[in-house]
C-alpha positions as a Markdown table, in Angstrom:
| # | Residue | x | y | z |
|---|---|---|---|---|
| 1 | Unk | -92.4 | -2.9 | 3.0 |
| 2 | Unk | -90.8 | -4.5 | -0.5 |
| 3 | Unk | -87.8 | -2.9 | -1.5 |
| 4 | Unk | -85.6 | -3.0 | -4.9 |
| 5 | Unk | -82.1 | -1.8 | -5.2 |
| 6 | Unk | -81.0 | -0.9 | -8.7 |
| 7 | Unk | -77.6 | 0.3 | -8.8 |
| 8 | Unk | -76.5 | 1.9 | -12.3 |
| 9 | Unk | -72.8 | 1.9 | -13.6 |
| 10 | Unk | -72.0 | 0.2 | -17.2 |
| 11 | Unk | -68.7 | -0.1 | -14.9 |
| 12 | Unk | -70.8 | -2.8 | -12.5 |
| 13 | Unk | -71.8 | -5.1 | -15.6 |
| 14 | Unk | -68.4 | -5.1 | -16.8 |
| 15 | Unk | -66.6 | -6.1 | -13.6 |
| 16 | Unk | -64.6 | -3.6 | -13.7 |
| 17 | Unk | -66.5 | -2.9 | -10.4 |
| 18 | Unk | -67.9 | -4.5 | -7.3 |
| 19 | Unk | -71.5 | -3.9 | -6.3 |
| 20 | Unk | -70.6 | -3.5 | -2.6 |
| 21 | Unk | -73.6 | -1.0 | -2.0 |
| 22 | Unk | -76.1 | -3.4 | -2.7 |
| 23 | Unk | -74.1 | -5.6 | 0.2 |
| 24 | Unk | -74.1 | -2.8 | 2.3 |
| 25 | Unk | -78.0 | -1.3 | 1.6 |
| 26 | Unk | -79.5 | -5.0 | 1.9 |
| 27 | Unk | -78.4 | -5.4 | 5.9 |
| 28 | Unk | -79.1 | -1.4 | 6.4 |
| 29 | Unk | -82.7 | -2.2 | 5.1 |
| 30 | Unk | -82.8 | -5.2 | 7.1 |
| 31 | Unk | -82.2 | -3.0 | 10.2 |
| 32 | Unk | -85.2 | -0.7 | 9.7 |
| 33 | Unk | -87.2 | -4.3 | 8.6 |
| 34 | Unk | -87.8 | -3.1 | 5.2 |
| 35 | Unk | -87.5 | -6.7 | 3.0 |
| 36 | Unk | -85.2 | -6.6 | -0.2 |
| 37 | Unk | -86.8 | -8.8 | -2.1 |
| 38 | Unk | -84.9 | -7.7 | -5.6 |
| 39 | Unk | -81.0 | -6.2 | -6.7 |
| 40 | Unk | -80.7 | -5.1 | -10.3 |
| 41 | Unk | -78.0 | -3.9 | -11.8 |
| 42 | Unk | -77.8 | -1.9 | -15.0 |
| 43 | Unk | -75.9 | 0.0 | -17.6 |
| 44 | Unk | -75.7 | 3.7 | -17.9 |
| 45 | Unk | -78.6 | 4.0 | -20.4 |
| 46 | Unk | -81.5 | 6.3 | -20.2 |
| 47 | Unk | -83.6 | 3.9 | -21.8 |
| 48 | Unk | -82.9 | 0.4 | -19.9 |
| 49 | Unk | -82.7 | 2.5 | -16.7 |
| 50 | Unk | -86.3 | 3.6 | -17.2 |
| 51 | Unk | -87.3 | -0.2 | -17.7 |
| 52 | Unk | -85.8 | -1.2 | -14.8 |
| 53 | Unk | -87.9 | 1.3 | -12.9 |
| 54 | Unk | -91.0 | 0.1 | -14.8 |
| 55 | Unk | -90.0 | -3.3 | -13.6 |
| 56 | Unk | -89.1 | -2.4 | -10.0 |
| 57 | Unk | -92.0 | -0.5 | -9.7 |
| 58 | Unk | -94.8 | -3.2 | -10.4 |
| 59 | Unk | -93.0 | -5.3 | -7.2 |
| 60 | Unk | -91.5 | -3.1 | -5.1 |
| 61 | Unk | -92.9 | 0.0 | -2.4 |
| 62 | Unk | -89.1 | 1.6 | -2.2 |
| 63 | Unk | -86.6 | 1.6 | -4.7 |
| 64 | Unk | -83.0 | 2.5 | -4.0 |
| 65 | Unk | -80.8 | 3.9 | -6.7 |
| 66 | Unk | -76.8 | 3.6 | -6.5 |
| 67 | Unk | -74.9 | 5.8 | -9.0 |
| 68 | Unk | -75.4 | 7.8 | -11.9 |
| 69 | Unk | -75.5 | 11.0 | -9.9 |
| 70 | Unk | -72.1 | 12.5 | -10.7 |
| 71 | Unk | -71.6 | 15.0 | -13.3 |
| 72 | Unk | -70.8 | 13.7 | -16.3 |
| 73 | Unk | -73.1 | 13.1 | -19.5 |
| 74 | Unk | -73.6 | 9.4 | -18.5 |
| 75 | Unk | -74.9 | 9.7 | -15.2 |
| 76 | Unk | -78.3 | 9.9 | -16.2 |
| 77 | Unk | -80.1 | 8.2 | -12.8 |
| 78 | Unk | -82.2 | 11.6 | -11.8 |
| 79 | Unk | -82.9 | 12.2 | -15.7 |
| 80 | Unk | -84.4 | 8.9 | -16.2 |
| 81 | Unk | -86.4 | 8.9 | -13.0 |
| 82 | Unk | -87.1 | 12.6 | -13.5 |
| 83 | Unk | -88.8 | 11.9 | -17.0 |
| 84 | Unk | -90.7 | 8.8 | -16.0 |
| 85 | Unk | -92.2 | 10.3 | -13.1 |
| 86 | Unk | -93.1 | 13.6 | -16.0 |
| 87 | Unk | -91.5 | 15.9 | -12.8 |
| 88 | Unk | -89.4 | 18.5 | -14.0 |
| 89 | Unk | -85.2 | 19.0 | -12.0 |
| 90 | Unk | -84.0 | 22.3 | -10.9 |
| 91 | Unk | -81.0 | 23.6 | -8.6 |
| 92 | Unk | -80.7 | 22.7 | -5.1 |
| 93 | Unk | -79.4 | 25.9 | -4.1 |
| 94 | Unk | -77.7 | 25.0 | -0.5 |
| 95 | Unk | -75.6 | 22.0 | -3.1 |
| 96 | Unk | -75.2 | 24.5 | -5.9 |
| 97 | Unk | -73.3 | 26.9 | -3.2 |
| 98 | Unk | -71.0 | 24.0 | -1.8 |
| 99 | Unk | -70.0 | 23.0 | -5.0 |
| 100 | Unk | -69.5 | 26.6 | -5.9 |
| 101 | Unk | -67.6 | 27.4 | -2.8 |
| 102 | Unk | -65.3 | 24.2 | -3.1 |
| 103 | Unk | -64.1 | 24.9 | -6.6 |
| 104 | Unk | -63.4 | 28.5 | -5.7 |
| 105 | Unk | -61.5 | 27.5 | -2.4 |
| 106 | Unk | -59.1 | 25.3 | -4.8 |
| 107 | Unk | -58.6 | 27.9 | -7.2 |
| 108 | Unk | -60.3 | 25.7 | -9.9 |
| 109 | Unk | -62.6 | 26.6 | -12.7 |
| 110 | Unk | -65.8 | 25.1 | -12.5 |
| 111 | Unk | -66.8 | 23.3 | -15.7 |
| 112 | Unk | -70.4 | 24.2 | -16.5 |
| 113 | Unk | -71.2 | 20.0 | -16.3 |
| 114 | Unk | -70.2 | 20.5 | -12.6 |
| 115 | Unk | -74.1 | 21.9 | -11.9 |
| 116 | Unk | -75.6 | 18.9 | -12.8 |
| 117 | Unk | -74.1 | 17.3 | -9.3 |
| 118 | Unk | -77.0 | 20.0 | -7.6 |
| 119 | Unk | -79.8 | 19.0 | -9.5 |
| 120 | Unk | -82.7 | 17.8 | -7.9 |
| 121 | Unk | -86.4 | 16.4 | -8.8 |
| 122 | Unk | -89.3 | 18.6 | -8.5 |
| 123 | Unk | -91.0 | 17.8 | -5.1 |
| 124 | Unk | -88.2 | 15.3 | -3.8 |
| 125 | Unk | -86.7 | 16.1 | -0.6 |
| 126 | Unk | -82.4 | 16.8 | -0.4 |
| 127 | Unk | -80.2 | 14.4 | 0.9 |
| 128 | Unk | -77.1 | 16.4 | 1.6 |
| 129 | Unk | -73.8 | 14.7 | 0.8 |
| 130 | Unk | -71.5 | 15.5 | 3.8 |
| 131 | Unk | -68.4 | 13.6 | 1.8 |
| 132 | Unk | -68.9 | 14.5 | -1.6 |
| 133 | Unk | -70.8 | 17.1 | -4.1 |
| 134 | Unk | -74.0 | 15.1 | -5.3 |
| 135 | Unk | -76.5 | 16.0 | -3.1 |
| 136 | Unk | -79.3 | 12.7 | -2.8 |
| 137 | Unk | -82.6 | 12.5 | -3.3 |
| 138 | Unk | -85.9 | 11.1 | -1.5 |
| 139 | Unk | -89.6 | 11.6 | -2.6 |
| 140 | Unk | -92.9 | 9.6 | -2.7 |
| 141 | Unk | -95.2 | 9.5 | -5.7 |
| 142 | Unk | -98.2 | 7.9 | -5.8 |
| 143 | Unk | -97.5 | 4.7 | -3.4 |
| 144 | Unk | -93.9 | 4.8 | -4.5 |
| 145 | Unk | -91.1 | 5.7 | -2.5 |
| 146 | Unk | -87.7 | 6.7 | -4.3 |
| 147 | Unk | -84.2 | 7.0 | -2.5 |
| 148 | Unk | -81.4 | 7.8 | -4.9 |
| 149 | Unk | -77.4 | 7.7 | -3.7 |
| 150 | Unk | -74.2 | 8.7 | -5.5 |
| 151 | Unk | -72.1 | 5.0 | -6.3 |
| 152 | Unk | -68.9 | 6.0 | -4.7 |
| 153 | Unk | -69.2 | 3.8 | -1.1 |
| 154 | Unk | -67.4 | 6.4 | 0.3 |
| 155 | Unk | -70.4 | 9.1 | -0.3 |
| 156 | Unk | -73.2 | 6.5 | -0.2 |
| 157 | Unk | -73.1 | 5.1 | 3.4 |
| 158 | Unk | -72.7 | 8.5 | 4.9 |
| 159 | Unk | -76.0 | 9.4 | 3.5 |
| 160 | Unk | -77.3 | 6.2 | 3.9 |
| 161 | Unk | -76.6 | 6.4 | 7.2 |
| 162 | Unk | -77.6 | 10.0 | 8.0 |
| 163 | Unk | -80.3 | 11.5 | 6.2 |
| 164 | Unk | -81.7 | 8.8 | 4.0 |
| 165 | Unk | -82.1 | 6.4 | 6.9 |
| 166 | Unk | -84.1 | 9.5 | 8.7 |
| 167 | Unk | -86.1 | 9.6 | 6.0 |
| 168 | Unk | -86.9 | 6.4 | 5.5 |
| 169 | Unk | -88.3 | 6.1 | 9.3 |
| 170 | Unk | -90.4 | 9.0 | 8.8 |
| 171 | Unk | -92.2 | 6.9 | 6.1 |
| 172 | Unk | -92.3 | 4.0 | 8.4 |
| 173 | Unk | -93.8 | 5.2 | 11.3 |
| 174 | Unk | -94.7 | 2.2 | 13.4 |
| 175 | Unk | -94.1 | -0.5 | 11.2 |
| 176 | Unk | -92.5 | -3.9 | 12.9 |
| 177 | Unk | -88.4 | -3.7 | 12.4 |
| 178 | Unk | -86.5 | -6.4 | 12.0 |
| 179 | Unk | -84.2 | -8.0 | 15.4 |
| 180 | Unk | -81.7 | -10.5 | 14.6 |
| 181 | Unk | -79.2 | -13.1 | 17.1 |
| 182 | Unk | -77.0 | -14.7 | 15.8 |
| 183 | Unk | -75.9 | -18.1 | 17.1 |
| 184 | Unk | -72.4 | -19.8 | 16.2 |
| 185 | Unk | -71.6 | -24.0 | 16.6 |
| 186 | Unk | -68.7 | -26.1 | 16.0 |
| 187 | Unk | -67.6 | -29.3 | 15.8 |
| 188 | Unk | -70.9 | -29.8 | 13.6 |
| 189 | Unk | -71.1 | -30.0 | 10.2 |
| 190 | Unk | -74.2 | -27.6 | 8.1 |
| 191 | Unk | -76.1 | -30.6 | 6.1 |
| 192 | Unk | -75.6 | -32.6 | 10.4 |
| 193 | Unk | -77.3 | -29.3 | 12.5 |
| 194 | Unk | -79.6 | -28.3 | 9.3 |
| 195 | Unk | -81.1 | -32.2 | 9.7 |
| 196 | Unk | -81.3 | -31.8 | 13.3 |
| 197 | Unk | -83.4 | -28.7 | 13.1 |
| 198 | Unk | -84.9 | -29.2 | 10.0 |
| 199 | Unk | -88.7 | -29.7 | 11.7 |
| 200 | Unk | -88.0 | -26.6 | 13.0 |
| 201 | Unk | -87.1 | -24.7 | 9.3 |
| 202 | Unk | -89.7 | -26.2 | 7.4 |
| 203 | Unk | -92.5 | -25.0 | 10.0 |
| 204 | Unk | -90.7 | -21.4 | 10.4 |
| 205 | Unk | -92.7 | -18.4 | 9.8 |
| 206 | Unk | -91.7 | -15.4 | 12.5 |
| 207 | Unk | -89.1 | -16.2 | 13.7 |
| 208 | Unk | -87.2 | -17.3 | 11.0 |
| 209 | Unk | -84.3 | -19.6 | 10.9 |
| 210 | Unk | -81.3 | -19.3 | 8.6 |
| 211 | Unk | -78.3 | -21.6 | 8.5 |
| 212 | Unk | -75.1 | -20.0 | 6.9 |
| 213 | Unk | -72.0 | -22.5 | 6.8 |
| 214 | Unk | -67.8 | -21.8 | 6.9 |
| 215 | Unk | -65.5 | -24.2 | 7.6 |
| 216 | Unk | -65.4 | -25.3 | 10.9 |
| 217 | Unk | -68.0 | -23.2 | 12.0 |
| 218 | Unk | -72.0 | -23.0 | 11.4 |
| 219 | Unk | -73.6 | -19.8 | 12.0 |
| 220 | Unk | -77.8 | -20.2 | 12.5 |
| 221 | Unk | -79.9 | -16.4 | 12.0 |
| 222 | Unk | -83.1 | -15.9 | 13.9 |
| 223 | Unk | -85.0 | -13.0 | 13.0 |
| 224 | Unk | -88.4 | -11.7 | 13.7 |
| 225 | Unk | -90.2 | -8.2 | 13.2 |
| 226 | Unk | -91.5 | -6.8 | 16.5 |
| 227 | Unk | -92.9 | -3.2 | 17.7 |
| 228 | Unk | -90.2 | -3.4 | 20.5 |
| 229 | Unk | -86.8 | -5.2 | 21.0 |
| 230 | Unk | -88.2 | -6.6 | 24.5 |
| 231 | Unk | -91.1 | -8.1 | 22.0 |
| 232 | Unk | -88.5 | -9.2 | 20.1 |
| 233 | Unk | -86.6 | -10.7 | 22.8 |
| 234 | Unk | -88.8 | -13.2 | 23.7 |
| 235 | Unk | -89.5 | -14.3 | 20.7 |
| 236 | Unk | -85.8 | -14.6 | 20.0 |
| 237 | Unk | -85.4 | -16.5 | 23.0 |
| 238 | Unk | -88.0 | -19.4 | 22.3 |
| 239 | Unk | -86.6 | -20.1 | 19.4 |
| 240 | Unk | -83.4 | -20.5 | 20.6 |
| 241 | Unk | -84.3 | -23.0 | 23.2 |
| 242 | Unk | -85.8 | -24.8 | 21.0 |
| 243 | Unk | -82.7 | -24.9 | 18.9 |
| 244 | Unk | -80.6 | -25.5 | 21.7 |
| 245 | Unk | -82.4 | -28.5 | 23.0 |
| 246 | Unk | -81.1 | -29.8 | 19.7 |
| 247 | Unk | -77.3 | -28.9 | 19.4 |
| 248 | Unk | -76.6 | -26.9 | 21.7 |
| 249 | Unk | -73.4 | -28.7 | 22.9 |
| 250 | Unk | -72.2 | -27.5 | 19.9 |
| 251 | Unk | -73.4 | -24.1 | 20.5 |
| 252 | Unk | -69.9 | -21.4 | 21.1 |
| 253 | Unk | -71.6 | -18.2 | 21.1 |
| 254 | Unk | -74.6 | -16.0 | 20.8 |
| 255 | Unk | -72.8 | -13.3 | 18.8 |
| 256 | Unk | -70.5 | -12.8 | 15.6 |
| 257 | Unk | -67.3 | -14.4 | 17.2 |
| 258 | Unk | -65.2 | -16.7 | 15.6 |
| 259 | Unk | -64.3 | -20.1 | 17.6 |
| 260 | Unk | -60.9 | -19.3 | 18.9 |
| 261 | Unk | -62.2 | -15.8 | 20.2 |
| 262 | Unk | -64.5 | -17.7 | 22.2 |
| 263 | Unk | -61.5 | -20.0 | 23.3 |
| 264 | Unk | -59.6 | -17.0 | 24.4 |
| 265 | Unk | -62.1 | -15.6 | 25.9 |
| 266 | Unk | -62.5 | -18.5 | 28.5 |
| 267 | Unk | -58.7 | -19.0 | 28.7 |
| 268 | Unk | -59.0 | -15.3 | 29.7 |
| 269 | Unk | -61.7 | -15.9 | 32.1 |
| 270 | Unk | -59.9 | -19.0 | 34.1 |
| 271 | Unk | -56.5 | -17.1 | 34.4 |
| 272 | Unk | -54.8 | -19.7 | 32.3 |
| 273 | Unk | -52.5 | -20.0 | 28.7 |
| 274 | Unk | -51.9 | -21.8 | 26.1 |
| 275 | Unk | -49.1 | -22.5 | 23.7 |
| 276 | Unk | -49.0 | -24.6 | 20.6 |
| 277 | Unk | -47.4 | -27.0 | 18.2 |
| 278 | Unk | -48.2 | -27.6 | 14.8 |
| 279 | Unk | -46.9 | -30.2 | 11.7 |
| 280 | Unk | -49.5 | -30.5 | 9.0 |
| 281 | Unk | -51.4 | -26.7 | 10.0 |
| 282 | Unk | -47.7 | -25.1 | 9.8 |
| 283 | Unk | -49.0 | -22.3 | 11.9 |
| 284 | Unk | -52.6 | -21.8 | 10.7 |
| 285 | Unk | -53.9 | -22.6 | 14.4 |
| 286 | Unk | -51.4 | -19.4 | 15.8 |
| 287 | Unk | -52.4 | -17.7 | 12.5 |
| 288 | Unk | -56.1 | -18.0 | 14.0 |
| 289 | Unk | -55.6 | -17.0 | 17.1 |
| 290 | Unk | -53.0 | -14.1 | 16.7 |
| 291 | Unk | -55.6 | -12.8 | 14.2 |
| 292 | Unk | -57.6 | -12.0 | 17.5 |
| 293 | Unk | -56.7 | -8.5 | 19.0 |
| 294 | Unk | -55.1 | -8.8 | 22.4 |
| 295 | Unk | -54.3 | -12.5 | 22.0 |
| 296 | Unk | -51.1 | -12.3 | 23.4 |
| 297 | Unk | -52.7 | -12.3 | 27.3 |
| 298 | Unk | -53.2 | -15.9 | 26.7 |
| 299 | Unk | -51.9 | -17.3 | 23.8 |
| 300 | Unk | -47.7 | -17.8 | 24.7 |
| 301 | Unk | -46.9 | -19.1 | 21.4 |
| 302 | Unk | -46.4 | -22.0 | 19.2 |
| 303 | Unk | -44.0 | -23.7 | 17.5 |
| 304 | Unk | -44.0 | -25.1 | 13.5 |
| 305 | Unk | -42.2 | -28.4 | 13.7 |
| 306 | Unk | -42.8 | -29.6 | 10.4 |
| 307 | Unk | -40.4 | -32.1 | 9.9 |
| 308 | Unk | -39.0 | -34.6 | 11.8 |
| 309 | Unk | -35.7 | -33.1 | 12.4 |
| 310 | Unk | -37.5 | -30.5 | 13.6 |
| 311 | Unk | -40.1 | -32.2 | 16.4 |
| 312 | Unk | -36.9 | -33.8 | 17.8 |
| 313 | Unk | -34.9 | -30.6 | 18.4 |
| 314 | Unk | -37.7 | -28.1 | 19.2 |
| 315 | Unk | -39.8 | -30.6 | 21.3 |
| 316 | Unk | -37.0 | -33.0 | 22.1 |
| 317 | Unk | -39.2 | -36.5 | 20.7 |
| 318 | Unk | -37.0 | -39.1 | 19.9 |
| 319 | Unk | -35.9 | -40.3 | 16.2 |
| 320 | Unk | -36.8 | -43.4 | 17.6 |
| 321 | Unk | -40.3 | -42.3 | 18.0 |
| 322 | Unk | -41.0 | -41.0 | 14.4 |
| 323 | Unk | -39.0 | -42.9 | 12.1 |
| 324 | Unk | -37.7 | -46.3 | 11.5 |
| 325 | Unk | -38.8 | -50.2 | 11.5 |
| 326 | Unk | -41.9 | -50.4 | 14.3 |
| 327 | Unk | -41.6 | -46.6 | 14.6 |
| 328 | Unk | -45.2 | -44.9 | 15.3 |
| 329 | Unk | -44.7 | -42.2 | 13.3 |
| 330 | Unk | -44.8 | -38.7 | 12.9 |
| 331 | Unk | -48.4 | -39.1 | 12.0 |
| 332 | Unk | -49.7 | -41.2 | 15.2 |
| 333 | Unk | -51.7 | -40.7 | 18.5 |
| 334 | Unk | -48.5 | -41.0 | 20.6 |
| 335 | Unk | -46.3 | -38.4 | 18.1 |
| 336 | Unk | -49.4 | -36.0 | 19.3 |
| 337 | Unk | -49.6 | -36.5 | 22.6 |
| 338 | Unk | -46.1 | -35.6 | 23.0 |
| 339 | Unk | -46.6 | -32.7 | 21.1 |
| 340 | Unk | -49.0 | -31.2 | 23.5 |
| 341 | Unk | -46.8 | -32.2 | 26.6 |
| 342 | Unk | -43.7 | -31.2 | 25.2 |
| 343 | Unk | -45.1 | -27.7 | 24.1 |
| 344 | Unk | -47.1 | -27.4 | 27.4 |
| 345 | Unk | -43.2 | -27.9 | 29.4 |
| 346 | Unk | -41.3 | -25.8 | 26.8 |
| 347 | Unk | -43.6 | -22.6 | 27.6 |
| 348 | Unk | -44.7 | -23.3 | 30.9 |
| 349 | Unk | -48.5 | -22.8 | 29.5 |
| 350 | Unk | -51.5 | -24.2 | 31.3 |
| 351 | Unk | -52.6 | -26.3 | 27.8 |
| 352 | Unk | -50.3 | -27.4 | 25.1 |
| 353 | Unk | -52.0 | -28.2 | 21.6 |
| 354 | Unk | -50.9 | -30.1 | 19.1 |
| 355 | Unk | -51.9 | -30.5 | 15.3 |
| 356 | Unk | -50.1 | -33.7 | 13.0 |
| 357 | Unk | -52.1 | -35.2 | 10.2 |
| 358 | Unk | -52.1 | -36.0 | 6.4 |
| 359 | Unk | -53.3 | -32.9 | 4.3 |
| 360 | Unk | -52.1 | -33.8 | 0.9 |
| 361 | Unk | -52.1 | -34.1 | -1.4 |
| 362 | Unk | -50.8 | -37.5 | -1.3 |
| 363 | Unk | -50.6 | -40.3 | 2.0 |
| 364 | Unk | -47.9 | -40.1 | 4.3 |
| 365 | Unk | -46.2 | -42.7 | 6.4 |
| 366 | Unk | -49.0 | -45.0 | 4.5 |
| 367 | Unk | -51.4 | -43.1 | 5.8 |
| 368 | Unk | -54.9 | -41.4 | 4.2 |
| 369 | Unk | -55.2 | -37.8 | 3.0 |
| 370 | Unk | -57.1 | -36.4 | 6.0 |
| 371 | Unk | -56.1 | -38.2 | 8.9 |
| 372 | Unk | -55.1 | -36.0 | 11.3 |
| 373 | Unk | -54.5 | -36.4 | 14.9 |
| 374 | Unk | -54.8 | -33.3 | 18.1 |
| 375 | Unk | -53.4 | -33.7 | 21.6 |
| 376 | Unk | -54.8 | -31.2 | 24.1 |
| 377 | Unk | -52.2 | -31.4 | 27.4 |
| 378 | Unk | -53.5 | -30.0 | 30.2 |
| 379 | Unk | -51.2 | -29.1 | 33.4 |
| 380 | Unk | -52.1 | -32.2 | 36.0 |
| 381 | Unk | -54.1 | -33.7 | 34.1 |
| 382 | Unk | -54.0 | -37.0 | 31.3 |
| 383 | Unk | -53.6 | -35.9 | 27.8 |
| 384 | Unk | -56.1 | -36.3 | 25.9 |
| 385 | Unk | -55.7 | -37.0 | 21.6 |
| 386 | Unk | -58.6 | -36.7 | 19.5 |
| 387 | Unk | -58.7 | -38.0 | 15.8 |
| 388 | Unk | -60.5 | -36.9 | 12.6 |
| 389 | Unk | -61.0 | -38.0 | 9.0 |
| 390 | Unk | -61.6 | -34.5 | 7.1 |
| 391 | Unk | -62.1 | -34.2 | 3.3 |
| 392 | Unk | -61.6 | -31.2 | 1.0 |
| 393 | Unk | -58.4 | -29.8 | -0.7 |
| 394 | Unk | -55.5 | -29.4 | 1.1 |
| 395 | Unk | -56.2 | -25.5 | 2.2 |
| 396 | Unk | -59.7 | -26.9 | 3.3 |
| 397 | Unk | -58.2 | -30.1 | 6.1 |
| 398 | Unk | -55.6 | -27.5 | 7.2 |
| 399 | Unk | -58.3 | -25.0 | 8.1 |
| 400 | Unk | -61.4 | -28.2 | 9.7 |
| 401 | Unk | -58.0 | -29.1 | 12.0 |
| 402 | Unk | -57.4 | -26.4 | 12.9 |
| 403 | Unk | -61.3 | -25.3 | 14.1 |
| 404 | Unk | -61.5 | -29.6 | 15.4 |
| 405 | Unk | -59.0 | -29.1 | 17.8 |
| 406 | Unk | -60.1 | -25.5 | 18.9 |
| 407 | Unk | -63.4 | -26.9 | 19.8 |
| 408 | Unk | -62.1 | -29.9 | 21.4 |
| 409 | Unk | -60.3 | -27.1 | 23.7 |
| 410 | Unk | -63.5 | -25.4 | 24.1 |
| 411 | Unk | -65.1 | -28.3 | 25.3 |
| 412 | Unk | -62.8 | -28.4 | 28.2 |
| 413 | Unk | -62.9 | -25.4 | 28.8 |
| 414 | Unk | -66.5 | -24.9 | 28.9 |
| 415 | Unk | -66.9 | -28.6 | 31.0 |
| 416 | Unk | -64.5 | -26.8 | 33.4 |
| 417 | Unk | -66.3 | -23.4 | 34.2 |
């Protein structure tokens, strides 16, 4: 099934608000494994409204309406429809008592404009509004089906949720719905695993693959439309060998989990903790992984040393070490190393991990704009310093150091299970 969401508000065009319900209907629709294939948005106009329902109509089997159900003069979406279609609108009686009933309770006089919220189009079906007074509507006219919501977000998912998602599977009946996994990399670039699977995009048809990029991450979509999810399943599941047999060293999880969940979650899993300390990410990295609820089971803490002063009294390197004539640096393999051991003895974690790099906007120490350098100390074990080149702005190499030297501890941790 083709579907079309046309959301009315002049308020939408002008930016004066967010078309979030089209968002939000788009993956609902996906659920059932009814296809969006169009959103339009228009004004409050009787007229353009109709043409956008002409339009919608010659590609589209269901068309969703946001807004324009409310009671004022401009809310004109069950008018328009309601005078294409040549049907005529009465009174839902059940809505015209609650609306009755709730001004009454208040001790409010209902306006006469008030009705309009309890309208409804001849032969539709109601689609009560449990958190506010337009009640929705739901009716199929000659191969057309029509959904129509209130705008406020608040109203609409409830009866998106509720009764217009029970409607819309009694029109369905056994049509295929659409199953979805999810799989998340890192360490890999988008344009480097796209090229590595790109035999495998160019030749989809069901399942289909969809890469979707953030930085330091790389999320790939497989989606197919089965009878049953155990159908599904195994369709799901050869694709995602396939995929795997590609870059799957790179692959962190099988769900909607940022990287440093998936660290914690292993951390979690051996018993063991981790502190940090960070120069050129001033705290992103614990940023990151505080932003994880219950965190605090593995993740000790970090320290910010982002001066020199400050990595010789916090983690106790020498002056000698980061500055002066034959000095390494602040910015160095050896500065980072002793990072990560320092951090590791300071909290008594079982890893210490340490971020020091150029961000910019300008070199440091004579060094590029990107060059960054991660230690990951390990309790009895040789420390190990990784380095990376990154590009971007200097909010973007803050944030790919941060994710490199997560995934560098979530290779070891995954080498060690």
């Amino acid at each position: 099934m083709r579907a079309e969401i046309i959301a009315v508000g002049t308020e939408l065009l002008l930016g004066q608000t967010v078309n979030t319900n089209a968002t939000y209907l788009s993956q609902g629709l996906a659920e059932l494994g009814i296809d969006v294939y169009f959103q339009t948005v228009v004004g409050d106009n009787d007229t353009r409204i109709r043409q956008a329902i002409e339009l919608a109509r010659s590609r589209a089997d269901l068309i969703l309406f946001t807004g324009g159900l409310g009671p004022t003069l401009d809310d004109l979406t069950k008018d328009a429809l309601a005078a294409y279609l040549g049907k005529a609108i009465h009174i839902h009686e059940p809505s015209m008592v609650k609306i009755e009933t709730m001004f009454a309770s208040r001790g409010i006089h209902m306006v006469e404009s008030n009705r309009r919220q309890a309208n409804i189009i001849e032969g539709s079906d109601a689609l009560m509004n449990d958190a506010g007074l337009a009640v929705g509507n739901a009716m199929s006219v000659n191969g057309t089906h029509y959904v129509l919501l209130p705008g406020p977000p608040r109203e609409m998912k409830p009866m998106f949720d509720g009764p217009a998602k029970a409607w819309l599977r009694s029109i369905l009946g056994e049509e295929r719905k659409l199953y979805s996994r999810l799989l998340k990399f890192a360490g890999i670039g988008e344009s480097s695993l796209e090229q590595a699977i790109i035999d495998l995009i160019e030749q989809q048809s069901d399942p289909t693959i969809a890469p979707y990029a953030k930085e330091g991450e790389v999320a790939i979509r497989i989606s197919t439309k089965a009878l049953s999810e155990q159908e599904a399943s195994v369709r799901l599941d050869q694709t995602e060998e396939r995929i795997k047999e590609r870059v799957g060293k790179h692959l962190f999880a099988r769900e909607d989990i940022p990287l440093e969940e998936a660290v914690l979650r292993l951390l979690r899993e051996s018993g063991r903790k981790l502190a940090s300390a960070e120069s050129l990410t001033g705290g992103l990295l614990a940023q990151l992984i505080t932003n994880i609820p219950g965190s605090s089971g593995e993740f000790l803490g970090g320290v910010v040393t982002y001066t020199n002063l400050m990595k010789h009294k916090l983690l106790s390197i020498p002056m000698s070490q980061l500055e002066g004539p034959g000095a390494p640096g602040a910015i160095s393999e050896s500065t980072a190393s002793l990072m990560a051991e320092r951090v590791r003895e300071l909290t008594g974690s079982d890893f210490g991990v340490s971020l020091t790099g150029v961000a910019g906007p300008s070199e440091s120490e004579g060094k590029p704009v990107g060059l960054v350098y991660f230690g990951i100390a390990e309790q009895g074990k040789p420390t190990i310093v990784h380095t990376a080149e990154l590009s971007g702005s200097r909010g973007i190499i803050r944030v790919r150091a941060a994710k490199a030297v997560l995934y560098r501890l979530w290779q070891v941790l995954s080498s060690a299970e």
